[in-house]
TIFI-936912 format. One line per field, with one value per atom (N, C-alpha, C, CB): residue number from 1; residue in three letters; atom name; x negated, y negated, z negated. Coordinates in steps of 0.001 Angstrom, whole numbers, plus 500000, padded with zeros to 6 digits. Atoms other than C-alpha are relative to their C-alpha. Glycine has a CB too. Example, Ala and Ser with C-alpha at 12.3 -4.5 7.8 and 13.67 -1.06 7.14 Angstrom:
BEGIN
num = (1/1/1/1/2/2/2/2)
residuo = (ALA/ALA/ALA/ALA/SER/SER/SER/SER)
atomo = (N/CA/C/CB/N/CA/C/CB)
X = (499110/487700/499100/500992/500820/486330/500770/499586)
Y = (501190/504500/498800/499973/501190/501060/498910/499538)
Z = (500000/492200/500000/498754/500060/492860/499270/501415)
***
This chain:
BEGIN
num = (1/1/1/1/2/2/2/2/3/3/3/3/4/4/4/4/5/5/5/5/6/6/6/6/7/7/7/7/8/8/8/8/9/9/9/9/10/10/10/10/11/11/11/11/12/12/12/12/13/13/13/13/14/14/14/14/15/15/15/15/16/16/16/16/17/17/17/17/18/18/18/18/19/19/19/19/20/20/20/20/21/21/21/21/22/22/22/22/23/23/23/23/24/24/24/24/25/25/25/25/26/26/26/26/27/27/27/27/28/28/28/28/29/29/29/29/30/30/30/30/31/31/31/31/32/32/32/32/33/33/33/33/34/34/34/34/35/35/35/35/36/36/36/36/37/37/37/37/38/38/38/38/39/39/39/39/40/40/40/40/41/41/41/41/42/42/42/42/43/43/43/43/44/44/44/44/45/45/45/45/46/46/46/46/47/47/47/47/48/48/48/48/49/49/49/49/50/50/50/50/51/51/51/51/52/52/52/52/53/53/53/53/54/54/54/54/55/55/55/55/56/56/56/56/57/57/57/57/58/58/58/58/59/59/59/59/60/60/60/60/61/61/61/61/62/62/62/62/63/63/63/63/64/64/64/64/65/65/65/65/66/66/66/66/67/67/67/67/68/68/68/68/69/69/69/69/70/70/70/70/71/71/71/71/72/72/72/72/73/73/73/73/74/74/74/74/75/75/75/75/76/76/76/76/77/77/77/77/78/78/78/78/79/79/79/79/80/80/80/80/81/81/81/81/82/82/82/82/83/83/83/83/84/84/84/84/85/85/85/85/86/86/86/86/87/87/87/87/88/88/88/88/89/89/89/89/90/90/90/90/91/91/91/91/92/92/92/92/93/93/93/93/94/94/94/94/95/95/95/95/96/96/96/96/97/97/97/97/98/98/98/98/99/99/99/99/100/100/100/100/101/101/101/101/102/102/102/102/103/103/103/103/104/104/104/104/105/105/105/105/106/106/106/106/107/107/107/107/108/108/108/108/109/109/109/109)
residuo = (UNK/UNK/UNK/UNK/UNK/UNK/UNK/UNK/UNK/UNK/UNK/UNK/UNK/UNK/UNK/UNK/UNK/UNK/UNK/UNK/UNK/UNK/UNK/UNK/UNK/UNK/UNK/UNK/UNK/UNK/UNK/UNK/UNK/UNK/UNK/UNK/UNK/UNK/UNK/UNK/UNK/UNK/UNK/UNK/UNK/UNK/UNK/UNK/UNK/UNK/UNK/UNK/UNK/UNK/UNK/UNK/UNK/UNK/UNK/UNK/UNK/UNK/UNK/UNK/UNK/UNK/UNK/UNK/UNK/UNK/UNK/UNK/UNK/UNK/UNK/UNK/UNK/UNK/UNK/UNK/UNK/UNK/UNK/UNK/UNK/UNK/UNK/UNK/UNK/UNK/UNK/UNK/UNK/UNK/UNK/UNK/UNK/UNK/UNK/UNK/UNK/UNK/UNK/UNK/UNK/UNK/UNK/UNK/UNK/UNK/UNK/UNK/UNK/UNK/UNK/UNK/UNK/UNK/UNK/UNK/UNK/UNK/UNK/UNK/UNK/UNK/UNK/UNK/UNK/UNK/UNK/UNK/UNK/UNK/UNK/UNK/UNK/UNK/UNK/UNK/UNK/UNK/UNK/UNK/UNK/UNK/UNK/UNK/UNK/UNK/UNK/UNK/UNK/UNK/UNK/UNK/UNK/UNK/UNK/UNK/UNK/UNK/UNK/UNK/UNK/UNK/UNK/UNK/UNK/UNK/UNK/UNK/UNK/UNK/UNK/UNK/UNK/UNK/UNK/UNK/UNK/UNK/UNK/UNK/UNK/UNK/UNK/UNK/UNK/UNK/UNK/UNK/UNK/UNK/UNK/UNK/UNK/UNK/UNK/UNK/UNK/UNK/UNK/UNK/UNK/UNK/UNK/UNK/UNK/UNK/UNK/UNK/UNK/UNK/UNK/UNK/UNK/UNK/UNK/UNK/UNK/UNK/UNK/UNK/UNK/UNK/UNK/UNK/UNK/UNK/UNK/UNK/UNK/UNK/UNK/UNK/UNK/UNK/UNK/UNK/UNK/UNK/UNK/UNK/UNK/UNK/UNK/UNK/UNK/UNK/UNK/UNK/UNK/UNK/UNK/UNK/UNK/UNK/UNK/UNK/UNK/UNK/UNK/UNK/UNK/UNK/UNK/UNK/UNK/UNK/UNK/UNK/UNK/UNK/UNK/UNK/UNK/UNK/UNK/UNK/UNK/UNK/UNK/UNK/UNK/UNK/UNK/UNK/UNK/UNK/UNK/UNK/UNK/UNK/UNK/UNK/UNK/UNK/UNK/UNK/UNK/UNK/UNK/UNK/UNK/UNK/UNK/UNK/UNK/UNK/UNK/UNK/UNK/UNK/UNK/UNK/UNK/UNK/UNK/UNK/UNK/UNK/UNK/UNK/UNK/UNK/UNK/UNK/UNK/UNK/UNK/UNK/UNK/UNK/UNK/UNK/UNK/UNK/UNK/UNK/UNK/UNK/UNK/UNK/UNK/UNK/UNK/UNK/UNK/UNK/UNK/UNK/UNK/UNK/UNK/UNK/UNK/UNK/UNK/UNK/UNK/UNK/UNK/UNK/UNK/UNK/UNK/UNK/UNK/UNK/UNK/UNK/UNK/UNK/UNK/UNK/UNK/UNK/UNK/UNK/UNK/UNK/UNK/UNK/UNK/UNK/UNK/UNK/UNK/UNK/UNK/UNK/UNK/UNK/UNK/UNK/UNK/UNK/UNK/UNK/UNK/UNK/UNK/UNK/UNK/UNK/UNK/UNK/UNK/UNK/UNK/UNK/UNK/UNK/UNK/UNK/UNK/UNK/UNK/UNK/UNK/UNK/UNK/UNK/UNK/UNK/UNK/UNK/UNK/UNK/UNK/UNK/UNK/UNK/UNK/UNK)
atomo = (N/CA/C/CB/N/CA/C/CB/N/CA/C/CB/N/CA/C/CB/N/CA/C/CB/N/CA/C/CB/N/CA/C/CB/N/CA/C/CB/N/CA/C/CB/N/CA/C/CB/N/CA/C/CB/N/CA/C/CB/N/CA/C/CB/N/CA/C/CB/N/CA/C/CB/N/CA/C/CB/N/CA/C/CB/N/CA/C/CB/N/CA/C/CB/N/CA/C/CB/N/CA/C/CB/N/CA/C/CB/N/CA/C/CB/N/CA/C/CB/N/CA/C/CB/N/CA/C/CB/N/CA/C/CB/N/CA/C/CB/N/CA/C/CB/N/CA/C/CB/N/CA/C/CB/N/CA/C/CB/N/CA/C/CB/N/CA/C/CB/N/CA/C/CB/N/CA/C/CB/N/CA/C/CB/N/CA/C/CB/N/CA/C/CB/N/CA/C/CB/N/CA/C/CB/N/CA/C/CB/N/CA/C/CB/N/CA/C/CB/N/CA/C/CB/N/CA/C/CB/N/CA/C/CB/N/CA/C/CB/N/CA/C/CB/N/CA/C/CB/N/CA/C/CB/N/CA/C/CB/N/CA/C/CB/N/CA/C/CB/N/CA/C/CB/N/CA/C/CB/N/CA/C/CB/N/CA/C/CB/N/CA/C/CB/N/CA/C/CB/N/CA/C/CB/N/CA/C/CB/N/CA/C/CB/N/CA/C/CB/N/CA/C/CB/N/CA/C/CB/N/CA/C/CB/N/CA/C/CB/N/CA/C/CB/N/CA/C/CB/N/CA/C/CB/N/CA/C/CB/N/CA/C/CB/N/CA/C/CB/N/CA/C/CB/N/CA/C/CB/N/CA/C/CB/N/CA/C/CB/N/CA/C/CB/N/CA/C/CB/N/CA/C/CB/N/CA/C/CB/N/CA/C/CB/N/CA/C/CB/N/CA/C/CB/N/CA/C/CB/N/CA/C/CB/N/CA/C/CB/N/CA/C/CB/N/CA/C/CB/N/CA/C/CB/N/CA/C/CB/N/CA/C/CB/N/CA/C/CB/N/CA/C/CB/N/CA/C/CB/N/CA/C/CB/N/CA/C/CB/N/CA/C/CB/N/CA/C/CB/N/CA/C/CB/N/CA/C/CB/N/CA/C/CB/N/CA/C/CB/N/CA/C/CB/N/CA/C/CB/N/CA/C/CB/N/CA/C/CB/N/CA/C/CB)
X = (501389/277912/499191/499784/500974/275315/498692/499799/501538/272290/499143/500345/501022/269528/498791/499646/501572/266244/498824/500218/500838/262950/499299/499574/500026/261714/498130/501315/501551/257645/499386/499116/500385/255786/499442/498704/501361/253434/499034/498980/501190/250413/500321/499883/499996/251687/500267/501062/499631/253009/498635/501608/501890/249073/499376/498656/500509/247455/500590/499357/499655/250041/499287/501556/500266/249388/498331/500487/501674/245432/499691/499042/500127/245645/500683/500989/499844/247597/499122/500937/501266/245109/499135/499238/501129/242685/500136/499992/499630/244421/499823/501558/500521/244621/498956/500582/501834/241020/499075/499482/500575/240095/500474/499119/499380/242394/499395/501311/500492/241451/498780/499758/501242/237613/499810/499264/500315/238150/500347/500616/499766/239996/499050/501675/500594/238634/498658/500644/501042/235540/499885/499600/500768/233791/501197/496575/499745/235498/501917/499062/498881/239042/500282/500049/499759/238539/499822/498861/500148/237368/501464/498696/498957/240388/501629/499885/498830/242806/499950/500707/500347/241376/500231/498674/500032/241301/501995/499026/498666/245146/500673/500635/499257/246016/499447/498971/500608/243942/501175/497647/499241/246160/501658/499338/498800/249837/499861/500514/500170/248319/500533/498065/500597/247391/501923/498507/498779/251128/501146/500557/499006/252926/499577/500530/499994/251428/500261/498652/499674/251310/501084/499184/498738/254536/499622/501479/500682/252452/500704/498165/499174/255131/501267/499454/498968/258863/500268/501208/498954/259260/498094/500681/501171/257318/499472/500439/500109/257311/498774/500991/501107/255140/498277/501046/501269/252908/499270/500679/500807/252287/499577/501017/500890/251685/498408/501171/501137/249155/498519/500622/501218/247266/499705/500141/500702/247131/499003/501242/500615/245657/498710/500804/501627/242834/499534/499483/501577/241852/499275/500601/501227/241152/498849/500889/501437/239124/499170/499952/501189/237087/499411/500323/500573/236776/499053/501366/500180/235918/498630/501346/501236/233567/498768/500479/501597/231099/500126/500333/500700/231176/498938/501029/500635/230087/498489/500777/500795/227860/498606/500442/501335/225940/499489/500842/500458/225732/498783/501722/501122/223609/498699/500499/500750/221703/498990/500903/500969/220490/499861/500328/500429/220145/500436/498644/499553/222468/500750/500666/498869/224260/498750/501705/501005/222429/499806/500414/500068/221103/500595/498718/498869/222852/498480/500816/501157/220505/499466/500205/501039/219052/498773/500674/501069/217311/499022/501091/500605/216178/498799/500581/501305/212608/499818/500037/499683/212155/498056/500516/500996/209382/499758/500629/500181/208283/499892/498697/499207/209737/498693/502469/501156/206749/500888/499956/499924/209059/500043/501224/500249/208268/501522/499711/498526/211880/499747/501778/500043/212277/501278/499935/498355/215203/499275/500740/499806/215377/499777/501789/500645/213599/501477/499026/498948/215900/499493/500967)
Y = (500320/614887/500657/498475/499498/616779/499552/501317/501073/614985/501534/498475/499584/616856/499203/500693/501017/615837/500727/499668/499423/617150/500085/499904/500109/617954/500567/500710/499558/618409/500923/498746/498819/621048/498785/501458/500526/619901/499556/501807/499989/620865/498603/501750/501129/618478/498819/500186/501484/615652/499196/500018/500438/615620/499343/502031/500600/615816/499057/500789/501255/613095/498980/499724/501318/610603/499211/500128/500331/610943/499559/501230/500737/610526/498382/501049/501585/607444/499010/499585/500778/606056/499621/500694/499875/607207/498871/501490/501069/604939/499035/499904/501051/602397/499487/499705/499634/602679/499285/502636/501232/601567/499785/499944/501343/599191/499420/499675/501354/597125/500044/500559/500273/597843/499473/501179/500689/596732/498715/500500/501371/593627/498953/499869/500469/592686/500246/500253/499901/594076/500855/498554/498543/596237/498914/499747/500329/594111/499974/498246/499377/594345/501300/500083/498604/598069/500037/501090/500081/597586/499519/498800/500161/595860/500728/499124/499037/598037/501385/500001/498775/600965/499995/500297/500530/599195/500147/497680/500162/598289/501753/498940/498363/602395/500889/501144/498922/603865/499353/499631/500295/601821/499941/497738/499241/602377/501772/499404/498081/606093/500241/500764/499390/605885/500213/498633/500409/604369/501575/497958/498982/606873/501457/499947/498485/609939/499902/500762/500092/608535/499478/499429/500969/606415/499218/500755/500875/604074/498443/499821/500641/601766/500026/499090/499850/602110/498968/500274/501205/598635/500127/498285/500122/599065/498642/500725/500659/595583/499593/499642/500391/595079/501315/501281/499087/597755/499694/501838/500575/596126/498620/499780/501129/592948/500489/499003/499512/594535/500589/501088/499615/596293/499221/501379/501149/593262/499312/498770/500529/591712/500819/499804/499945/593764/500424/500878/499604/594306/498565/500313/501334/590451/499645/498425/500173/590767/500596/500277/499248/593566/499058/501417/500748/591496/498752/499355/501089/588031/500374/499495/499384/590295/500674/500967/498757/592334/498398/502308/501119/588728/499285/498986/500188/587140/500386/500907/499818/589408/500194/500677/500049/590111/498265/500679/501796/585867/499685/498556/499798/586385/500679/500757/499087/589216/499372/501413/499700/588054/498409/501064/501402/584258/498646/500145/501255/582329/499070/500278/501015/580499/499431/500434/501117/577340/500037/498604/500450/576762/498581/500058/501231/573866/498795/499989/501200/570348/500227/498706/500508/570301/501435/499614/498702/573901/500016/501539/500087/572884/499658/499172/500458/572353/498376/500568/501710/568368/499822/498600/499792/567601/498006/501168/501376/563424/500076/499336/500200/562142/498826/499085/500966/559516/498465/499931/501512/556261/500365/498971/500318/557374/500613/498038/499436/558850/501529/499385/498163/562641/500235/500888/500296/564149/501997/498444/498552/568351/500580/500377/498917/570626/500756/501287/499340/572690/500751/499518)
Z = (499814/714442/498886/500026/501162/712723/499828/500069/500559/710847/499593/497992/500583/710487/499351/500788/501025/708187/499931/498091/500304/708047/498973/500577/500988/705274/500135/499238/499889/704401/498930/499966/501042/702862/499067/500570/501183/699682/501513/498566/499109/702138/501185/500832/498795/705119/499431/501165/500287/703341/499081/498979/500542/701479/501568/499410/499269/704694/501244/500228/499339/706325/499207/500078/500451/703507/500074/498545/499736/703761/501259/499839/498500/707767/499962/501286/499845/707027/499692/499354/500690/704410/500789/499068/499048/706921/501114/500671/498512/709919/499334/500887/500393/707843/499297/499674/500732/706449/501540/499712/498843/709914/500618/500737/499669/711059/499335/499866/501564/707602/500837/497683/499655/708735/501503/499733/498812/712384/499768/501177/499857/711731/498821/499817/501013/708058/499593/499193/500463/707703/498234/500179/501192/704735/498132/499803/501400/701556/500124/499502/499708/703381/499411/501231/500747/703223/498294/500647/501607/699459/499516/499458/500408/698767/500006/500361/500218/699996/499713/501004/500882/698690/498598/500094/501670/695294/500067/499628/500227/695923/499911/501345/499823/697373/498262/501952/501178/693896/498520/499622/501845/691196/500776/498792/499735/693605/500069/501412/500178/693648/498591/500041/501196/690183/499261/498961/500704/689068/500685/500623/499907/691298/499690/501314/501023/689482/498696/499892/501515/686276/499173/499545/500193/685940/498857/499720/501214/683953/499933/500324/500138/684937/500891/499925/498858/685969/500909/499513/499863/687607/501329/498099/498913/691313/500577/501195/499794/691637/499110/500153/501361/688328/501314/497277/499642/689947/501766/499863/498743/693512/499299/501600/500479/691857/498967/498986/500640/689458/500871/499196/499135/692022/501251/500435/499174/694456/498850/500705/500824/691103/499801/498949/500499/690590/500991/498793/498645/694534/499873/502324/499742/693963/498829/500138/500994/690998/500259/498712/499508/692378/500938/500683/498581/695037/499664/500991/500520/693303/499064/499303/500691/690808/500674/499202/499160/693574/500723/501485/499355/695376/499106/500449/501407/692337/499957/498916/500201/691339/501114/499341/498684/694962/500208/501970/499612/695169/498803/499677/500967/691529/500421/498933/499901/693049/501403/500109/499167/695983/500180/501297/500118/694856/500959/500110/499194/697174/499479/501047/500247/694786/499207/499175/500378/693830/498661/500362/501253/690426/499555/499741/500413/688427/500500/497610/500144/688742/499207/499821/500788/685772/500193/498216/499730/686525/501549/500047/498615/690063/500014/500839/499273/691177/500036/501580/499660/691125/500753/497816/499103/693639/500169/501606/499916/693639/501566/499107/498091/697274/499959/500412/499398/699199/499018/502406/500936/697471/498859/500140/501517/694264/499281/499720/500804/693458/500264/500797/500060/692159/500600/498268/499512/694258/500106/502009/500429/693876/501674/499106/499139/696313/500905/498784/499700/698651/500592/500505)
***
């Protein structure tokens, strides 16, 4: 029995891995939506980053790491857009206090 293997140029095995990215670039955006794609873009740029740079031999350390900072990107642009566009409540004591008809103050909404 003879095994053959195919083997890929440079050039094709580039533009396979980008068509994959690419497929899965929108899958993530059909099922998950726009912070999906953010996240696994975040995760593909620091397993990119590790398998050019061998910034660590232990691939396990390096999928946990880059699941770790798609959720901080993630946790940080939520964050900060909930500051920006004022949907997260101010604490009580900063709230508006508005006197209610029985005479009790109770915070504006």
């Amino acid at each position: 029995m003879v095994s053959s293997t195919v083997m890929l140029t440079e050039d094709q095995a580039f533009w396979f891995t980008i068509g994959l990215f690419a497929l899965i670039g929108i899958i993530t955006l059909a099922r998950q939506g726009w912070w999906g794609l953010l996240q696994i873009t975040v995760f593909c740029g620091v397993m990119g980053s590790n398998i050019q740079w061998h910034w660590t031999p232990n691939n396990y350390l390096a999928g946990l790491l880059a699941t770790l900072a798609a959720y901080l990107v993630t946790i940080a642009l939520t964050k900060l857009l909930s500051l920006v566009t004022r949907q997260e409540r101010l604490p009580y004591s900063h709230q508006r206090l508005k006197p209610h008809v029985s005479g009790r103050i109770e915070p504006t909404r």
